[in-house]
N, CA, C and O atoms as a GROMACS GRO file, in nm:
protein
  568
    1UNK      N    1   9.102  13.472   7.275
    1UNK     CA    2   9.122  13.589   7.193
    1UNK      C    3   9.268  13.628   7.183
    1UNK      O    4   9.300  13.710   7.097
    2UNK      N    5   9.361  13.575   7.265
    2UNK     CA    6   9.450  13.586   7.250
    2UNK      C    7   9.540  13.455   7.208
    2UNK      O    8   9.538  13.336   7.236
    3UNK      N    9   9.631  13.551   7.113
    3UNK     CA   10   9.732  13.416   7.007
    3UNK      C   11   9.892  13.473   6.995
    3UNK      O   12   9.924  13.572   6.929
    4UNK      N   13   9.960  13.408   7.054
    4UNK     CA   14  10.133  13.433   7.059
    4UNK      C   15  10.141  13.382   6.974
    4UNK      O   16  10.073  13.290   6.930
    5UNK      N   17  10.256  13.452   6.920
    5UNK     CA   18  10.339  13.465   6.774
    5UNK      C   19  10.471  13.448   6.804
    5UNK      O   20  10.539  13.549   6.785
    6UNK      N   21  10.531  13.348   6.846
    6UNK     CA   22  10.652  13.291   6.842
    6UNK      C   23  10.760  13.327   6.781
    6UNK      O   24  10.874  13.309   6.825
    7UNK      N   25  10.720  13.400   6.637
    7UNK     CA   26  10.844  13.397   6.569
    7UNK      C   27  10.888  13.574   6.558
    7UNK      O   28  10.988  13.629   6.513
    8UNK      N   29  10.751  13.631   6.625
    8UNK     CA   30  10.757  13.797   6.650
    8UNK      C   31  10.890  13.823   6.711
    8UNK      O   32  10.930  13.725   6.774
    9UNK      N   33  10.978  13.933   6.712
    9UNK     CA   34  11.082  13.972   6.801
    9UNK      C   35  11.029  14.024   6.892
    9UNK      O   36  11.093  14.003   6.995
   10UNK      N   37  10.913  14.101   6.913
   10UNK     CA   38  10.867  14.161   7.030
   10UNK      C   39  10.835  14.041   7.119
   10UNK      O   40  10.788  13.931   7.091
   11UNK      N   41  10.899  14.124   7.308
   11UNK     CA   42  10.844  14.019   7.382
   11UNK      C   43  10.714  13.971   7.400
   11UNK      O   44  10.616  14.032   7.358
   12UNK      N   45  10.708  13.846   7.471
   12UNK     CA   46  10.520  13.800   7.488
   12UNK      C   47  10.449  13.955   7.549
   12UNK      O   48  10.366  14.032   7.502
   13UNK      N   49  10.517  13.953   7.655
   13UNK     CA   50  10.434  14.058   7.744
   13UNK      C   51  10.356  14.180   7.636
   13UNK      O   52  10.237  14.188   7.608
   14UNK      N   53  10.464  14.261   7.592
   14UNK     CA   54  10.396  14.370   7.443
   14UNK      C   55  10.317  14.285   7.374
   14UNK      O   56  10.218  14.355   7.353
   15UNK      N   57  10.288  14.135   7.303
   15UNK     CA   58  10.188  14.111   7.223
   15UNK      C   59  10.103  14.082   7.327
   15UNK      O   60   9.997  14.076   7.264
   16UNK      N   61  10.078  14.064   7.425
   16UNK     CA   62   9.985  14.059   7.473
   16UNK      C   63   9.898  14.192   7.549
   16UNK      O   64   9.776  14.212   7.550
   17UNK      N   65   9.987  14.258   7.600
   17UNK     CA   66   9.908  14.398   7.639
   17UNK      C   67   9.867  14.456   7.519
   17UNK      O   68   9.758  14.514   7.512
   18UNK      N   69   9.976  14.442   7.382
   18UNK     CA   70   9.874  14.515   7.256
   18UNK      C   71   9.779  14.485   7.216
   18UNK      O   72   9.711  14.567   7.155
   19UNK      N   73   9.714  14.297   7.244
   19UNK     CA   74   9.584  14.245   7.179
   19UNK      C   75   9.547  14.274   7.292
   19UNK      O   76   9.434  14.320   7.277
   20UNK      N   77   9.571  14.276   7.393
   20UNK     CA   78   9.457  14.302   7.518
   20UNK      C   79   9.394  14.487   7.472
   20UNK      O   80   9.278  14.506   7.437
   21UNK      N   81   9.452  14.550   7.477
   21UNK     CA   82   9.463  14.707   7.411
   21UNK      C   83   9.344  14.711   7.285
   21UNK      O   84   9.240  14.776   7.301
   22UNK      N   85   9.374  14.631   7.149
   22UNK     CA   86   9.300  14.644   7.099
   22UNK      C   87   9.161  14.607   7.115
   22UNK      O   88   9.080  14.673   7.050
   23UNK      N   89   9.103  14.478   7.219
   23UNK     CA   90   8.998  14.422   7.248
   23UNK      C   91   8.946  14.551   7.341
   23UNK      O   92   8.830  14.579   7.308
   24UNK      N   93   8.976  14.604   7.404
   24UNK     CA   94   8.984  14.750   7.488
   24UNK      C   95   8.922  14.836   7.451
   24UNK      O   96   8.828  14.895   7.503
   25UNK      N   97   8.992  14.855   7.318
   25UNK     CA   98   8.962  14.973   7.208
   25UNK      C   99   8.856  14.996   7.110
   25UNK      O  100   8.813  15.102   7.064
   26UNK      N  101   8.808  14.814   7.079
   26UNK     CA  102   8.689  14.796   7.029
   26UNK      C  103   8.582  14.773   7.089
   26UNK      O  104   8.474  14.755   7.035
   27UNK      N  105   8.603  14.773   7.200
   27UNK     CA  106   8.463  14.782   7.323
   27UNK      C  107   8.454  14.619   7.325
   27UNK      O  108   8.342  14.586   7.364
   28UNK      N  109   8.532  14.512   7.297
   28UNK     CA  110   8.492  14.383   7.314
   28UNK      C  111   8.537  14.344   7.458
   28UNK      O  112   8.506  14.247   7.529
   29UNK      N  113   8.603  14.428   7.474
   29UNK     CA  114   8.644  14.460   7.656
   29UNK      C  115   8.563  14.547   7.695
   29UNK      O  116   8.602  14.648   7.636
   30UNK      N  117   8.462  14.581   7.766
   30UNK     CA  118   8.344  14.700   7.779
   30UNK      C  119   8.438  14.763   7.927
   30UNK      O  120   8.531  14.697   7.975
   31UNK      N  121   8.401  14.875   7.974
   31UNK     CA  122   8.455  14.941   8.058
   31UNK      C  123   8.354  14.871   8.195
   31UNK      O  124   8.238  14.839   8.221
   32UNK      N  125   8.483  14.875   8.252
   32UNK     CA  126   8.503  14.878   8.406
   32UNK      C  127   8.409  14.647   8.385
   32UNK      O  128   8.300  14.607   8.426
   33UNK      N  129   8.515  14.573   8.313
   33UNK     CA  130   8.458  14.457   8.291
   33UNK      C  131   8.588  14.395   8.384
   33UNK      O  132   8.675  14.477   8.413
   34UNK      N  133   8.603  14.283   8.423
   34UNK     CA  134   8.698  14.253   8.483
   34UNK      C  135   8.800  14.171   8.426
   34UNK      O  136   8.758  14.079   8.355
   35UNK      N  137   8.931  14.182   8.442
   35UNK     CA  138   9.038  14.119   8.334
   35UNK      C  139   9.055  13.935   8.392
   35UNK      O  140   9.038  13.906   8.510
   36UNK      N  141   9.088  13.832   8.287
   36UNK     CA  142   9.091  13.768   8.353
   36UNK      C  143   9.238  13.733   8.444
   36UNK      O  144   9.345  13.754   8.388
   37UNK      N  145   9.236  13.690   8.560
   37UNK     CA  146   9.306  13.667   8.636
   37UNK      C  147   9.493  13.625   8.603
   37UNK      O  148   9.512  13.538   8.518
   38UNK      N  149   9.574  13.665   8.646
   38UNK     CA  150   9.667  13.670   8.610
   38UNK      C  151   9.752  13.491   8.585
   38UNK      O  152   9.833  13.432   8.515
   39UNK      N  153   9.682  13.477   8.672
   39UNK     CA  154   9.714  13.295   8.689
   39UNK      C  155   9.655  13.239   8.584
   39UNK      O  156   9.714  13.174   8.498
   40UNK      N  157   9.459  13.276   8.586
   40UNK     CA  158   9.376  13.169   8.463
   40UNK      C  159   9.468  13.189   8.316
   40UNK      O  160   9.510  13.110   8.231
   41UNK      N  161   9.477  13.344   8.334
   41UNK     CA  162   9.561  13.425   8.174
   41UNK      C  163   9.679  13.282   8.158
   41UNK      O  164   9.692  13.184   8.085
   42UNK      N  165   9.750  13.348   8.281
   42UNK     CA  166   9.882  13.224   8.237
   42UNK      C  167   9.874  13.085   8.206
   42UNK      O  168   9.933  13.023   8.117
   43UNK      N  169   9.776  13.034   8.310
   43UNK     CA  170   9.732  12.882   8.248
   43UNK      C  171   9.673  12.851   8.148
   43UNK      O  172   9.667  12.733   8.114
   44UNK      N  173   9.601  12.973   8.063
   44UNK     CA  174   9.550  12.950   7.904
   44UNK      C  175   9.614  12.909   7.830
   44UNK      O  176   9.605  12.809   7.759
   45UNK      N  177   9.743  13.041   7.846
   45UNK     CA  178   9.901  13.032   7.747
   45UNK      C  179   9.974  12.974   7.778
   45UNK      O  180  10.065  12.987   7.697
   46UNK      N  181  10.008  12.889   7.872
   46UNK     CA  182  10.104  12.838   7.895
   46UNK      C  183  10.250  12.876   7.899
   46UNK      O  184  10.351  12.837   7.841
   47UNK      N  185  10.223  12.962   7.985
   47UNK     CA  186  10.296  13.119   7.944
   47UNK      C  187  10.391  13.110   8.140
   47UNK      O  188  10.373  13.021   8.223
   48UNK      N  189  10.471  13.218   8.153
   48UNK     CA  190  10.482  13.243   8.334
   48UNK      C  191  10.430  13.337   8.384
   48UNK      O  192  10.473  13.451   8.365
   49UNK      N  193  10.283  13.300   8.490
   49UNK     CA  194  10.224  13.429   8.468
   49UNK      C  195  10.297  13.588   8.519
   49UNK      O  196  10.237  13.696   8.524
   50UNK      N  197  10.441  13.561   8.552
   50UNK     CA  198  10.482  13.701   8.557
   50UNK      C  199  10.526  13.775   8.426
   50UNK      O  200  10.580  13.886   8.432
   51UNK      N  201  10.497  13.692   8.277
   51UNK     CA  202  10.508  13.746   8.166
   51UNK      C  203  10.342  13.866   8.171
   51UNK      O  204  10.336  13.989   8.159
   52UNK      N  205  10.214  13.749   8.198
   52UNK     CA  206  10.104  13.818   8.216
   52UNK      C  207  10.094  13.938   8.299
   52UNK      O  208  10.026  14.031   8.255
   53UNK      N  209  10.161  13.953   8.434
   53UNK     CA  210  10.151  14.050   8.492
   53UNK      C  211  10.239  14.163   8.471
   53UNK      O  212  10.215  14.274   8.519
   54UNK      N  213  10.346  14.137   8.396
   54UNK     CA  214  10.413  14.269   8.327
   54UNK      C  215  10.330  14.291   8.189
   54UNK      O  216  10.336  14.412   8.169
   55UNK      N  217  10.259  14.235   8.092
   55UNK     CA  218  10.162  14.284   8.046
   55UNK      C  219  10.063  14.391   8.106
   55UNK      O  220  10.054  14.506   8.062
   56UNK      N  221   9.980  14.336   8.223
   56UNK     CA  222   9.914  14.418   8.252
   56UNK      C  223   9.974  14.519   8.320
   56UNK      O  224   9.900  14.618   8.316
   57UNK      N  225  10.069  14.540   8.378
   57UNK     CA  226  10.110  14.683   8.423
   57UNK      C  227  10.141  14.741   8.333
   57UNK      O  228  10.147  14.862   8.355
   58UNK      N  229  10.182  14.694   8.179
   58UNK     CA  230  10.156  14.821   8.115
   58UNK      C  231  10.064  14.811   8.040
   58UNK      O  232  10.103  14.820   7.924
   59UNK      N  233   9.945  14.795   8.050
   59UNK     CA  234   9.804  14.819   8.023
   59UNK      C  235   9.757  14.963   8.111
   59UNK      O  236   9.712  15.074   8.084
   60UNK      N  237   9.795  14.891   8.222
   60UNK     CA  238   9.821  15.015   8.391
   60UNK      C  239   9.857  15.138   8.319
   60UNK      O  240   9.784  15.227   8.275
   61UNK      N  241   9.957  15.126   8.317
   61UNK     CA  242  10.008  15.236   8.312
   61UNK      C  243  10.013  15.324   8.148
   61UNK      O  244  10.053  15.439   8.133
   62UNK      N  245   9.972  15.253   8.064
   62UNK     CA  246   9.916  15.324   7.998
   62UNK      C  247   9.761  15.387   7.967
   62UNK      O  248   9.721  15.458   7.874
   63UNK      N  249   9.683  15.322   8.100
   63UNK     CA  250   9.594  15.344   8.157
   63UNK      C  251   9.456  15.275   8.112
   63UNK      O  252   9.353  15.342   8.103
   64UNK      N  253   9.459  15.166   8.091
   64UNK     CA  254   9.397  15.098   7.989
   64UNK      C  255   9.307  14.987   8.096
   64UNK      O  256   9.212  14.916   8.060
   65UNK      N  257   9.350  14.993   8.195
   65UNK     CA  258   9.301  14.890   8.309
   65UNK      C  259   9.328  14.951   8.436
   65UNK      O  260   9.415  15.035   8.457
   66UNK      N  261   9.258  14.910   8.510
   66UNK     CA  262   9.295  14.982   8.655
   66UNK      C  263   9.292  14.867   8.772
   66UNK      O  264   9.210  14.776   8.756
   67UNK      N  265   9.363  14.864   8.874
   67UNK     CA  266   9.396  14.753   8.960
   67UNK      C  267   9.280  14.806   9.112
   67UNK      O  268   9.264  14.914   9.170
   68UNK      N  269   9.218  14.659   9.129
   68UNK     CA  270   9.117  14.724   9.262
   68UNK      C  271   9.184  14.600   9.339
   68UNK      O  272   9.189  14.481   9.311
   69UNK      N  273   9.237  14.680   9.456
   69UNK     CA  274   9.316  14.580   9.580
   69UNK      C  275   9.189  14.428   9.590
   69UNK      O  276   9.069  14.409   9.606
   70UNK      N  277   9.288  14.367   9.574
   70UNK     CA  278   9.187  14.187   9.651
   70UNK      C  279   9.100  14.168   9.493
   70UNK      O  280   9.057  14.054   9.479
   71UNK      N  281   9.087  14.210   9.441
   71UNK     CA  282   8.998  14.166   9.341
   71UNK      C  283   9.024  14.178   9.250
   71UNK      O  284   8.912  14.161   9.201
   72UNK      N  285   9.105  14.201   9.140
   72UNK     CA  286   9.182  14.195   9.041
   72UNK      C  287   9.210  14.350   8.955
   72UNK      O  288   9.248  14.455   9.007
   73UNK      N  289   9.188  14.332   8.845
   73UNK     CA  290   9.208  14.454   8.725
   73UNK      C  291   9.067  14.476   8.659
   73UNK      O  292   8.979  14.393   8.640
   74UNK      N  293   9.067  14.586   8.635
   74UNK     CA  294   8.936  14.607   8.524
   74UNK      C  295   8.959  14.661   8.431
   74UNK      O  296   9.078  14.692   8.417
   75UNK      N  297   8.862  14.703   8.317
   75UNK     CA  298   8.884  14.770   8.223
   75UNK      C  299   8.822  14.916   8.260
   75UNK      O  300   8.707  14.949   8.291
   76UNK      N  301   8.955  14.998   8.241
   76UNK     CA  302   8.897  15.156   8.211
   76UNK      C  303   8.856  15.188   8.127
   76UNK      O  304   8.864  15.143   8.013
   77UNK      N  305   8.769  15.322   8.190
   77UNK     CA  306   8.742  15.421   8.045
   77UNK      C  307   8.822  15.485   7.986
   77UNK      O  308   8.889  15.564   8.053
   78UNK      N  309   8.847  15.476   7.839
   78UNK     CA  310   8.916  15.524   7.739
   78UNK      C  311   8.894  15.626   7.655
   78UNK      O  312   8.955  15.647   7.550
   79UNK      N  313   8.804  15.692   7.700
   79UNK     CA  314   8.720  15.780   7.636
   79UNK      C  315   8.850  15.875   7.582
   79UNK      O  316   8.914  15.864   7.477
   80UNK      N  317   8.866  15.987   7.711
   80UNK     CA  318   8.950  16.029   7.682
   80UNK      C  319   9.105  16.027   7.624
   80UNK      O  320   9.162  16.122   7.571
   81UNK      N  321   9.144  15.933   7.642
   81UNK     CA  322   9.252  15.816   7.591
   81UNK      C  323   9.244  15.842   7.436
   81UNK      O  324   9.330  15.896   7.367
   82UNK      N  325   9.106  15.787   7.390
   82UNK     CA  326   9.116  15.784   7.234
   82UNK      C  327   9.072  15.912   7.194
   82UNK      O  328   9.080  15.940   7.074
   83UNK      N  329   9.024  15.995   7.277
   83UNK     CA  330   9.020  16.091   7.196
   83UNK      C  331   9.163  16.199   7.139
   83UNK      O  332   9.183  16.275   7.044
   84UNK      N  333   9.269  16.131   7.305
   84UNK     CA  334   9.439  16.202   7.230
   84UNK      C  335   9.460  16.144   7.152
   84UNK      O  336   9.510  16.215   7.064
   85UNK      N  337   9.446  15.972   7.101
   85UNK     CA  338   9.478  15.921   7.034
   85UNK      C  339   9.462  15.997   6.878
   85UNK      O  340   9.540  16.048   6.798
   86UNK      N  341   9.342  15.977   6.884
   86UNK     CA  342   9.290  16.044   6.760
   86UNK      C  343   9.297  16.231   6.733
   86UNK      O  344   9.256  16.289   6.632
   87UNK      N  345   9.342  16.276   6.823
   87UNK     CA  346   9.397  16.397   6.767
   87UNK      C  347   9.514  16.370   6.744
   87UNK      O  348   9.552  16.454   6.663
   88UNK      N  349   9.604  16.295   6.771
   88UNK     CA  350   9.755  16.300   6.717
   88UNK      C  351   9.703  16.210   6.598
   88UNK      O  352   9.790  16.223   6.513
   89UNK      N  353   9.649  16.163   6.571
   89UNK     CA  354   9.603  16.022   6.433
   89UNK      C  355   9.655  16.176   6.353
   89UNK      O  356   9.764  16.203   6.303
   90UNK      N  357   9.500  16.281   6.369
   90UNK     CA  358   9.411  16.355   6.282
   90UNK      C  359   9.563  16.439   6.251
   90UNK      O  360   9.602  16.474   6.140
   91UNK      N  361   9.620  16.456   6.356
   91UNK     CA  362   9.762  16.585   6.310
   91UNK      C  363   9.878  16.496   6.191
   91UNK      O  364   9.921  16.535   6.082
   92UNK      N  365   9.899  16.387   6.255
   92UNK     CA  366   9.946  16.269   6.174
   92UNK      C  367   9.928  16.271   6.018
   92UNK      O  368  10.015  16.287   5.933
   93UNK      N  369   9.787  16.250   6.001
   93UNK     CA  370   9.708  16.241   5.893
   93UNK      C  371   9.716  16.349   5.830
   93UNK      O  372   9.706  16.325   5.710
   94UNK      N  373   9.734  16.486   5.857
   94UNK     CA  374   9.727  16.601   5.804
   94UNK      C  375   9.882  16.645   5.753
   94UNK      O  376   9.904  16.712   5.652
   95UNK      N  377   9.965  16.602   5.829
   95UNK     CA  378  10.112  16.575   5.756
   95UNK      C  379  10.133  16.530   5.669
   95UNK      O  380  10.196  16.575   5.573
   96UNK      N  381  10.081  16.425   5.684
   96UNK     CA  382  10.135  16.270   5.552
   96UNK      C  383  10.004  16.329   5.426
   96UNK      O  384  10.003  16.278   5.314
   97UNK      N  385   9.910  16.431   5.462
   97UNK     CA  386   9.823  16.466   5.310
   97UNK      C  387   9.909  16.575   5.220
   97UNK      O  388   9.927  16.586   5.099
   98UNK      N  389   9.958  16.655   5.345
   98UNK     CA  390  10.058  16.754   5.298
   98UNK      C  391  10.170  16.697   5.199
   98UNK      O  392  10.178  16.732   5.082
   99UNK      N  393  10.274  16.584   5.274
   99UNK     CA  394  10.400  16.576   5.224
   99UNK      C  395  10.338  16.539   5.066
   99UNK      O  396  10.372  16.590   4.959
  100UNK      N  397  10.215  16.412   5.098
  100UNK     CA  398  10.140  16.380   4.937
  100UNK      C  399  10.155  16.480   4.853
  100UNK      O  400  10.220  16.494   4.749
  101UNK      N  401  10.084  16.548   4.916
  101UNK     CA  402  10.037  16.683   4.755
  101UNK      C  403  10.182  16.723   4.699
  101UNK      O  404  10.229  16.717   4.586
  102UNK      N  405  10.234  16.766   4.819
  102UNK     CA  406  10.401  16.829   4.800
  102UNK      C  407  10.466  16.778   4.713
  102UNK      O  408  10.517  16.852   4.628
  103UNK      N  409  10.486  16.625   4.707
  103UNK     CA  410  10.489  16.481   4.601
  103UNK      C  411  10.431  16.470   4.499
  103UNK      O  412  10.481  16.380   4.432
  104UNK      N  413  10.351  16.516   4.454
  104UNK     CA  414  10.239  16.498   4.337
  104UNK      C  415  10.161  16.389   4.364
  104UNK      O  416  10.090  16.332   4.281
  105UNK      N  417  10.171  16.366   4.454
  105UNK     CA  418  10.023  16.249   4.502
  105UNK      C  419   9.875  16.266   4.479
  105UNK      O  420   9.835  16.308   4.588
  106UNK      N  421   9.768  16.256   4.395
  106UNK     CA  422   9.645  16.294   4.374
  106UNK      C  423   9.532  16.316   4.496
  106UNK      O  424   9.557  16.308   4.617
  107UNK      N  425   9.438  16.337   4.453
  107UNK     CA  426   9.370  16.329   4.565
  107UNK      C  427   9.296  16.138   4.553
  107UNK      O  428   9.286  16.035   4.619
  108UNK      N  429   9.272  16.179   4.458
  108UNK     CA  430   9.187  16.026   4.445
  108UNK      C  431   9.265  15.925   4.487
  108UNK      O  432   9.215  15.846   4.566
  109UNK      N  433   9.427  15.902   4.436
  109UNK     CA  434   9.482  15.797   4.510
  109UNK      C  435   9.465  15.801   4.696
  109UNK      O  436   9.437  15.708   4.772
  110UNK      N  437   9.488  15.912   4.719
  110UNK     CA  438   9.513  15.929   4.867
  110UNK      C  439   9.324  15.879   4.943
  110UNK      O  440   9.314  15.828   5.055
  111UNK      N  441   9.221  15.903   4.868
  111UNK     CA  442   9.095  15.869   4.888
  111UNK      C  443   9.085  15.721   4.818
  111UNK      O  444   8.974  15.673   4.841
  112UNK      N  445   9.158  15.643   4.748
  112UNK     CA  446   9.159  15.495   4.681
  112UNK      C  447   9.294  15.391   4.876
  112UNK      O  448   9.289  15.279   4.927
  113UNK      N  449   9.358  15.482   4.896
  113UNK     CA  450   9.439  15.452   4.952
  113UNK      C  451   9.323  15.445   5.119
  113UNK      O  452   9.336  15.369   5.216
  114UNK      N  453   9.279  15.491   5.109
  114UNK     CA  454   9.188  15.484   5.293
  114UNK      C  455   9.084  15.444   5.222
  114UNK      O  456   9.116  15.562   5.204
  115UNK      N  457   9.016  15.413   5.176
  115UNK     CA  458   8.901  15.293   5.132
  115UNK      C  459   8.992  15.207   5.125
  115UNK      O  460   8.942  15.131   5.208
  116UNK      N  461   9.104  15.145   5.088
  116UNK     CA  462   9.125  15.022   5.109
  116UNK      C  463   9.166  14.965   5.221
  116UNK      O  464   9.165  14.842   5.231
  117UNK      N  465   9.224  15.079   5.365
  117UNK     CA  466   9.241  15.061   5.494
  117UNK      C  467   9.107  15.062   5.542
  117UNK      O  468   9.096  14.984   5.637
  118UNK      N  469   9.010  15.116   5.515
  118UNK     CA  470   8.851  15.101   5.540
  118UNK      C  471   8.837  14.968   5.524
  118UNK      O  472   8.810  14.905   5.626
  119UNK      N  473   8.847  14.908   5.424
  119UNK     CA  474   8.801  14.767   5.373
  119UNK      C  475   8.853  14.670   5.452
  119UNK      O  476   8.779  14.579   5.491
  120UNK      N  477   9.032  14.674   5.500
  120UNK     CA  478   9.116  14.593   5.588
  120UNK      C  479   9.010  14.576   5.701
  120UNK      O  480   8.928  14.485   5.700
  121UNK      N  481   9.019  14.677   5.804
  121UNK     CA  482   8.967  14.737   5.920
  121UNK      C  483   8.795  14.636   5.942
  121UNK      O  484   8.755  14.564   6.034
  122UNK      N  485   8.741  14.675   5.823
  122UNK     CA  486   8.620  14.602   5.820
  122UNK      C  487   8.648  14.441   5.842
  122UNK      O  488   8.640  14.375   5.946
  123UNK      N  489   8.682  14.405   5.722
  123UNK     CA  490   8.741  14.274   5.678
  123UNK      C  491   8.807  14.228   5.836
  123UNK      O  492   8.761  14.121   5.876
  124UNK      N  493   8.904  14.293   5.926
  124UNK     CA  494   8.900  14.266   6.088
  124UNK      C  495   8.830  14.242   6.144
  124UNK      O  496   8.823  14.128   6.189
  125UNK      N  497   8.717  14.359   6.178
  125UNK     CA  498   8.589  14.393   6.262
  125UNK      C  499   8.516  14.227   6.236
  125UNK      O  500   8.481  14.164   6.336
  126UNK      N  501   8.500  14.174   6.111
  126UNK     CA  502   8.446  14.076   6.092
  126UNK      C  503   8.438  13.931   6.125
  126UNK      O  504   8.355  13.845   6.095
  127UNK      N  505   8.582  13.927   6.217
  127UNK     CA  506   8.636  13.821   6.210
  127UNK      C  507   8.564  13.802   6.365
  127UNK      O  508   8.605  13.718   6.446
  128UNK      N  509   8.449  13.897   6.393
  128UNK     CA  510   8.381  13.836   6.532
  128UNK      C  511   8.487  13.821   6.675
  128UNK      O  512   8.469  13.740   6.766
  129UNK      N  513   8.570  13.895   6.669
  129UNK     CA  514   8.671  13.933   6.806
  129UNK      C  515   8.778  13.799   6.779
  129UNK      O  516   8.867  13.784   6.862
  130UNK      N  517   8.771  13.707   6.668
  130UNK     CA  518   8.886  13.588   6.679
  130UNK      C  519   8.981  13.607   6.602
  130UNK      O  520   8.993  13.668   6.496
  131UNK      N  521   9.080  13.521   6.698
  131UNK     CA  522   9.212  13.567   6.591
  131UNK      C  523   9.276  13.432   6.553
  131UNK      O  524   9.257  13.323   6.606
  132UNK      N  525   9.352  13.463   6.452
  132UNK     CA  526   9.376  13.300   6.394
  132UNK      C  527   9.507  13.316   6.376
  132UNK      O  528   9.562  13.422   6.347
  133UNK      N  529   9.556  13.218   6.394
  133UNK     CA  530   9.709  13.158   6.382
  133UNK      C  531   9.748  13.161   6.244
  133UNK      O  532   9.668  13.211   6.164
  134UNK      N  533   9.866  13.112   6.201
  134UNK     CA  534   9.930  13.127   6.081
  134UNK      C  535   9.835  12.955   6.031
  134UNK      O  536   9.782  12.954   5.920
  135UNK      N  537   9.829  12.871   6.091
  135UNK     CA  538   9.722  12.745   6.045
  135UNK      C  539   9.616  12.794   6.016
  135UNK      O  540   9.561  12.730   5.927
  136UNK      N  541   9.563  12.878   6.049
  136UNK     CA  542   9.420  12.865   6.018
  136UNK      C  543   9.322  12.872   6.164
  136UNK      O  544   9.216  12.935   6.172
  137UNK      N  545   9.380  12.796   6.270
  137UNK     CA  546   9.318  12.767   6.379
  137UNK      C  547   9.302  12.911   6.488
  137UNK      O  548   9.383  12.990   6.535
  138UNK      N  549   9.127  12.892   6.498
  138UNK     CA  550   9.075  12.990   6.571
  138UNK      C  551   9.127  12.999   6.739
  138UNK      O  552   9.135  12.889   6.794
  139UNK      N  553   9.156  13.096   6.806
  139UNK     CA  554   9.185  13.115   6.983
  139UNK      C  555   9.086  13.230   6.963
  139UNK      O  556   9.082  13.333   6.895
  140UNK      N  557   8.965  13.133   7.104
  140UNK     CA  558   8.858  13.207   7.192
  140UNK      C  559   8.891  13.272   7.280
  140UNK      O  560   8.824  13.373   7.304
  141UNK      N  561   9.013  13.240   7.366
  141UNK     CA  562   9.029  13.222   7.486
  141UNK      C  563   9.092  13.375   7.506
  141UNK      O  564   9.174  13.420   7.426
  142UNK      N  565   9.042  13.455   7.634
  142UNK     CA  566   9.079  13.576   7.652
  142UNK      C  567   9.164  13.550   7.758
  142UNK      O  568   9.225  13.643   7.811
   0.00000   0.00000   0.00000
């Protein structure tokens, strides 16, 4: 499930705590599931797994996983997590309708404009938790 992007400027570690984050976020990581191991992670990617383990500390610490001594990381509950998330979205969202109108922005565009982020989002959801490379080629591997 996870796929490095080589030509990204962001380091490995951020693309990987962010796809780890989003699998998190869509429940394809279920709470309190266990992460895989910092070594297996690294031997997937071929990666050093101290790139993997500065990933997950900031998973940590943005609270997204939690560390149990001798036995690895898990996935937390996010409940509350997304629910700040989504009040800063909702305050967000309530700005950018404002500056619109302020603009002469319609309503219908601004309702044509989130049906088509609806449609993206879906068109994601669909892709069954895989992500594909700039080839074409599917990564299972979490």
């Amino acid at each position: 499930m996870i796929v490095l992007d080589y030509r990204d400027q962001r380091p490995l570690y951020e693309q990987i705590a962010e796809r780890f984050q989003e699998l998190i976020e869509k429940g394809i990581l279920p709470k309190d599931m266990q992460m895989p191991s910092v070594r297996s992670q690294a031997m997937q990617l071929s990666i050093n797994p101290n790139t993997i383990q500065r990933a997950y500390s900031e998973l940590e610490r943005k609270g997204y996983i939690y560390p149990v001594k001798g036995k690895g990381s898990f996935v937390a509950d996010i409940t509350d997590l997304l629910g700040v998330r989504r009040s800063g979205w909702e305050e967000q969202m309530g700005r950018l309708a404002q500056e619109g109108f302020a603009i002469g922005v319609k309503r219908e565009r601004m309702e044509a404009i989130i049906r088509k982020a609806e449609q993206a989002a879906a068109r994601t959801e669909g892709q069954g938790g895989k992500d594909h490379d700039q080839s074409g080629r599917s990564d299972e591997t979490i």
